[in-house]
N, C-alpha and C positions, 0 to 999 in steps of 0.2 A: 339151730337148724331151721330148717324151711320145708315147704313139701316137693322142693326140688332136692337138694341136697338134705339129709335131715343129721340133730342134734348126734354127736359122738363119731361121724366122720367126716374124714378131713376135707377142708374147704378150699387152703391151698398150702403150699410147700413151696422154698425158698431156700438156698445157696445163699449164706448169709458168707461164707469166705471170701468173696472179692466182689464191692459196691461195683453198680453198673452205674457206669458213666458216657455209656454211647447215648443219641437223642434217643427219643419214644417213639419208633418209626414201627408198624408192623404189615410187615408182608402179608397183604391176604391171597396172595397166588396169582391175582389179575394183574392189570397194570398200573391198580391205584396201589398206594400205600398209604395206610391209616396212620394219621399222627396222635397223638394224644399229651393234653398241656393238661400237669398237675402242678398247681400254684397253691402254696400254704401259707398265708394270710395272719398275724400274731394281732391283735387288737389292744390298745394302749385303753385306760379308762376315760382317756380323756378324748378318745376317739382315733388315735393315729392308727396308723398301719403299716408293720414291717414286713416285707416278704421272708419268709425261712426258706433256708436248704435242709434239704432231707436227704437222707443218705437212701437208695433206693437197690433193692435184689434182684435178680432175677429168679423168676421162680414160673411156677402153673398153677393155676385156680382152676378146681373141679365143678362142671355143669351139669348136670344130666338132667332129663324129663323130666314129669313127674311123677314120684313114687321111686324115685331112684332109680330110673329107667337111664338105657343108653348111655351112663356115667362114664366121662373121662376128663382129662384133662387139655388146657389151652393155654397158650403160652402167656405170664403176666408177671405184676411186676410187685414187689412189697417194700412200701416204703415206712420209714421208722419217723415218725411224727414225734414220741415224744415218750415218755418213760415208762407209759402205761397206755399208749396208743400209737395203734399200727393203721396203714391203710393198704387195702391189698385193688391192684388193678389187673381185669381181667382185658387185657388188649382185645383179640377179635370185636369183644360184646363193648367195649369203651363204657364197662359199667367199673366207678371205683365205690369199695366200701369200706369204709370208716370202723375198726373193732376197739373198743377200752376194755380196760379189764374193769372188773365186779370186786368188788372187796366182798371175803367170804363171808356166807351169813346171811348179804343182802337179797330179799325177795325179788323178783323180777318185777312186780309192782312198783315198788322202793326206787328200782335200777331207771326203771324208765321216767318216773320222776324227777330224777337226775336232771333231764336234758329237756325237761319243759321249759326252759324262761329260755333256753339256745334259740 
């Protein structure tokens, strides 16, 4: 959690029964339309680079103020990266983030240490 959204509620929600497969176009009401390009990148050690497909949901990621203020949901997308990582995009905000899971036990100290040499 965060001091927008905090720890033990939900951040977003997702219809995993039918992959979306229309573009990432979203309506914002005017006459633009926001597009959104998520490319996922595999890295070889020897340096190469394979694009992945990701199977992608439709779903809404919750914002509110802060302190949990004004809380609701926006229209976004959740894409399944890999067996232990998801990435969830919130269209309007064109914010995506990146979640793994923790193997149980590990400190959050521990956890973040993980992802120092990334």
């Amino acid at each position: 959690g965060d001091e927008h959204v905090p720890a033990g509620e939900v951040t977003f929600r997702a219809d995993l029964t039918l992959p979306d497969h229309e573009p990432m176009i979203h309506d914002t009401g005017s006459e633009d339309l926001v597009g959104v390009r998520v490319e996922v990148v595999s890295l070889s050690s020897d340096g190469g680079s394979q694009q992945r497909e990701l199977e992608r949901y439709r779903g809404e990621g919750r914002v509110a103020a802060r302190g949990f203020q004004h809380a609701h949901y926006v229209p976004g997308q959740l894409f399944l990266m890999d067996e232990d990582v998801v990435g969830f995009l919130w269209l309007p905000l064109g914010t995506f983030v990146v979640f793994s899971r923790v193997e149980e036990g590990v400190e959050m100290a521990d956890a973040s240490d993980m992802f120092e040499d990334i």
